[in-house]
C-alpha positions as CSV (number, residue, x, y, z in Angstrom):
1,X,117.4,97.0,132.7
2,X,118.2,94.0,135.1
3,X,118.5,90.4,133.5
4,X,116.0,88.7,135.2
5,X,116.5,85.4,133.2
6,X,119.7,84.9,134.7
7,X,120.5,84.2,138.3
8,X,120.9,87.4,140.3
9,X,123.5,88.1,143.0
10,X,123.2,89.6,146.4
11,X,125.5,92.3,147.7
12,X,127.2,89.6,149.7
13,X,128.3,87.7,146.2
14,X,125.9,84.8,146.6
15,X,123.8,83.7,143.7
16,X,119.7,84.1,144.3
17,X,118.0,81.2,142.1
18,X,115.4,82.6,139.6
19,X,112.8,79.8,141.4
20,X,111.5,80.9,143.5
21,X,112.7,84.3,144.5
22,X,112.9,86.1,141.4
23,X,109.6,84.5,140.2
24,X,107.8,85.4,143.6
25,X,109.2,89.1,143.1
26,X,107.5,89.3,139.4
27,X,104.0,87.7,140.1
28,X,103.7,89.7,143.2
29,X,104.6,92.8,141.1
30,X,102.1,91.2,138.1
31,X,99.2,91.0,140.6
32,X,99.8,94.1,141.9
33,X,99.4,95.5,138.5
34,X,96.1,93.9,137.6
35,X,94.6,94.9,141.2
36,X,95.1,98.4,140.1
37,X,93.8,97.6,136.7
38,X,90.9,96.3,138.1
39,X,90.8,99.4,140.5
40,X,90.7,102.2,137.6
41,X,88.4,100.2,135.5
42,X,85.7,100.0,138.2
43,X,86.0,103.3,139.3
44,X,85.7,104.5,135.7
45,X,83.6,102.1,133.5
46,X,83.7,102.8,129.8
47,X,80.0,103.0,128.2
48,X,79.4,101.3,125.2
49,X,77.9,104.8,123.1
50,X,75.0,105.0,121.5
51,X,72.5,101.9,120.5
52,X,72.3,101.1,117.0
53,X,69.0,101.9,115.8
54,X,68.5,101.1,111.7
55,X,65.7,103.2,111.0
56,X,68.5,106.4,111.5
57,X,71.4,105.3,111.0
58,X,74.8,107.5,111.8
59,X,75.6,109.7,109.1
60,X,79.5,109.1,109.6
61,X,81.2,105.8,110.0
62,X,85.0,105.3,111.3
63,X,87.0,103.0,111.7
64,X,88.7,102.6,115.2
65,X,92.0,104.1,115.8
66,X,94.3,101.5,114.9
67,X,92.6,101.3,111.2
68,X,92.2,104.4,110.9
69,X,95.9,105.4,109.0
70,X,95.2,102.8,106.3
71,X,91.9,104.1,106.2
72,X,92.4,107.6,105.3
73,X,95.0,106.5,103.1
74,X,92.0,104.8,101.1
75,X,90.1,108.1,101.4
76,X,92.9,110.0,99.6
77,X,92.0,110.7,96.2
78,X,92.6,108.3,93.4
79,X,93.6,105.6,95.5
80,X,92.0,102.5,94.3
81,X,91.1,99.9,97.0
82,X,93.6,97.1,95.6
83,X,96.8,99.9,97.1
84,X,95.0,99.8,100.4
85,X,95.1,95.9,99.6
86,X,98.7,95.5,98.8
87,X,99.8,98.6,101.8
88,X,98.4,96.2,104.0
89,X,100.0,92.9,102.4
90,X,103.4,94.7,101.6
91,X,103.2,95.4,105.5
92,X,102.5,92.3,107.1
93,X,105.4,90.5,105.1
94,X,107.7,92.7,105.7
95,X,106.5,92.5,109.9
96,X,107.3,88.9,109.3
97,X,110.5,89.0,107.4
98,X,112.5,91.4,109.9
99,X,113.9,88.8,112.1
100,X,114.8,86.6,109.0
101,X,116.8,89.7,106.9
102,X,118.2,91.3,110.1
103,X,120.7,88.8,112.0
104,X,122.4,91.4,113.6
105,X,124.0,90.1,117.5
106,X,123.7,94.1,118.2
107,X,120.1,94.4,119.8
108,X,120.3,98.3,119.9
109,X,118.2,100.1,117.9
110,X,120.9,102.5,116.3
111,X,123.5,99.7,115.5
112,X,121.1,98.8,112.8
113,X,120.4,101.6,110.8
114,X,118.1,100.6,108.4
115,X,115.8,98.6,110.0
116,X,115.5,101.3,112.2
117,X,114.7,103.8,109.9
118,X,112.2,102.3,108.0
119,X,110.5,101.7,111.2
120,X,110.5,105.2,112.1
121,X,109.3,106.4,108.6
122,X,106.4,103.9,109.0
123,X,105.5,105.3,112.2
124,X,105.6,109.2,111.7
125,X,103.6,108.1,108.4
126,X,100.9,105.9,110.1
127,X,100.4,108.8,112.5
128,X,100.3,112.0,110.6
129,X,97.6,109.5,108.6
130,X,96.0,108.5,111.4
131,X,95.6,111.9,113.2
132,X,94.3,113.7,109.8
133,X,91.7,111.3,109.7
134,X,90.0,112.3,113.3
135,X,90.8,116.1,112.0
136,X,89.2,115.2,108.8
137,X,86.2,113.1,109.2
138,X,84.3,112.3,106.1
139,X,86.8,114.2,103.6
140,X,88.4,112.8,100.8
141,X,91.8,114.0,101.1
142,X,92.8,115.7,97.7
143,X,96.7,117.2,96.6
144,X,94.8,119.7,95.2
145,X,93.7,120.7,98.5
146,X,96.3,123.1,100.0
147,X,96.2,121.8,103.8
148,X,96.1,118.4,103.0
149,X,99.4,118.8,100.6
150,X,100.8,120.7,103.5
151,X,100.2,118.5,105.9
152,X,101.6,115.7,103.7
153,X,104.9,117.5,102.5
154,X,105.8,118.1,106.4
155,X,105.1,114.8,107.6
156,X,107.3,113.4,104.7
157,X,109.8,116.2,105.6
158,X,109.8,114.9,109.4
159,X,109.8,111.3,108.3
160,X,112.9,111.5,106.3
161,X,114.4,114.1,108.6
162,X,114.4,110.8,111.0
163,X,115.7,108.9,108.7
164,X,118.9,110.9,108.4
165,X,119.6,111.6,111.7
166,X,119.5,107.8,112.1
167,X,122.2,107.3,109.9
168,X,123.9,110.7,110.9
169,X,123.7,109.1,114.9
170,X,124.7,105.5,113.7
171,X,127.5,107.3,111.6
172,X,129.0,108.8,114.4
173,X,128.6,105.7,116.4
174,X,130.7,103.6,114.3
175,X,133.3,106.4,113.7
176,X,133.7,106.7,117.8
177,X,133.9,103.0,117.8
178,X,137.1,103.2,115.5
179,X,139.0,105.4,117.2
């Protein structure tokens, strides 16, 4: 991926200056892009559903996607509110305290192992949540129920299975760095 914060250089050697070529080239390229945004949402408008109406209320209310994880992790059973509360908190600080605890020069993903991993375990997690909650709507998920414990174990099982083949792929990284 080109370096666009730098000065480029021509075929012919010579240096082009970031203003104004470069910046011309990425807001003509940035207009372009909300032309065609502004194409696609005026040829397809999203409604705004159904009007609220309080004498008949809907019988089923969910969350919108990106709430929807943390929500059916509150629906489980015996999951008291205040570990939806502290999910949430134990989160956010740790959103905020990657660039502090990881001061690695090495930007790629697989030079840092860890970071990496728990990233991808909080992903496959917040998904398998998220997408059992639209299959599910308005169950309490329960271990005692057989699908839901399925569906669990092998998200768990693909989570970790990430997990190692980070360090597996960051293992054999290092080793062909050695040599």
């Amino acid at each position: 991926m080109p370096n666009h914060s730098e000065e480029q250089k021509e075929e012919n050697g010579h240096e082009v200056p970031f203003f104004p070529n470069v910046l011309l080239s990425e807001m003509s390229l940035a207009i372009a892009v909300i032309g065609l945004l502004a194409i696609f949402v005026s040829l397809f408008p999203l409604g705004l559903g159904e009007k609220y109406s309080p004498t008949s209320p809907p019988t089923l209310l969910e969350p919108e996607w990106y709430f929807m994880g943390v929500y059916q992790f509150l629906k489980t059973q015996n999951v008291e509110p205040l570990y939806g509360i502290i999910l949430m908190a134990g989160l956010g600080i740790v959103a905020v305290l990657v660039p502090f605890t990881d001061r690695s020069p090495d930007r790629r993903p697989l030079r840092r192992p860890i970071f990496t991993a728990i990233a991808f375990f909080v992903i496959v997690e917040f998904l398998a949540l998220t997408t059992y909650g639209y299959l599910s709507p308005g169950q309490t998920g329960s271990f005692s129920n057989s699908r839901f414990t399925t569906a669990f174990l092998i998200t768990n099982f693909v989570a970790l299975g990430l997990v190692v083949l980070v360090f597996a792929v960051n293992r054999r990284i290092v080793k062909g760095n050695r040599k």
